[in-house]
C-alpha positions, -999 to +999 in steps of 0.1 A: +458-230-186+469-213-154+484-233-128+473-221-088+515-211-085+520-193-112+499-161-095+522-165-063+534-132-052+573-131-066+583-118-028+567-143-010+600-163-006+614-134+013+611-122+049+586-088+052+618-068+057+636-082+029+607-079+007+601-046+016+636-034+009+630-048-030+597-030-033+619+004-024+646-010-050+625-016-075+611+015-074+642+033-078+655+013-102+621+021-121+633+057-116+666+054-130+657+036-163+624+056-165+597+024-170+587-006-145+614-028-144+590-054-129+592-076-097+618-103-121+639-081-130+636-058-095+645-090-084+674-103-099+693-072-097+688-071-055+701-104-053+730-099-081+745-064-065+721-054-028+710-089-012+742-100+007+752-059+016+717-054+028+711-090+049+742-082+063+738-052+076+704-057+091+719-089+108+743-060+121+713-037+130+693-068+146+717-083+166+724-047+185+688-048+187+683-076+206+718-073+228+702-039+238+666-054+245+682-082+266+705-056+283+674-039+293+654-072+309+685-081+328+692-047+344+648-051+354+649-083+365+680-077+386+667-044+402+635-062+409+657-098+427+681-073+445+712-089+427+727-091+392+710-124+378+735-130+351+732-155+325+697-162+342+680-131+330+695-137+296+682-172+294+645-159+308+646-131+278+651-160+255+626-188+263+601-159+274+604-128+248+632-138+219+606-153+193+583-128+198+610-098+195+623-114+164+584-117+149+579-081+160+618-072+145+608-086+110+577-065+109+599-034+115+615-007+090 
């Protein structure tokens, strides 16, 4: 008998990025051994020896990402009042773009 969760996608409990970053280990780790290692075992060795490098560093990467993205609204939106707006402009990037930059972040790489 086959339950409805045992055909859920083994990556499914990962964000895109991350997932995506296993699909490219897997395949090299396929390479190395010369067979499909299989999502399980793909898997187990990302989060044994890659996951915490690898979350880390695109925490790194993101958060550069969105300092530079805010940098940019608040120089804009400062030309356009005349006057450096400050924390303001950072706020207004956050309640008006930061979800959507993070959603459109994830889908990235």
């Amino acid at each position: 008998m086959v339950r409805p969760c045992d055909n859920l996608d083994p990556l499914a409990m990962f964000p895109l990025s991350e997932a995506r970053a296993i699909e490219v280990h897997k395949y090299f780790l396929s390479e190395r051994v010369g067979y499909d290692v299989g999502f399980e075992a793909a898997i187990e060795n990302w989060c044994t020896f890659h996951a915490e490098q690898w979350r880390q560093t695109r925490l790194k990467k993101d958060l550069a990402a969105q300092a530079d993205e805010i940098r940019r609204h608040k120089w804009i939106e400062s030309e356009r009042a005349g006057s450096d707006l400050g924390q303001h402009a950072v706020i207004d990037w956050i309640e008006r773009y930061a979800a959507d930059w993070r959603e459109w972040r994830e889908e990235q790489d």
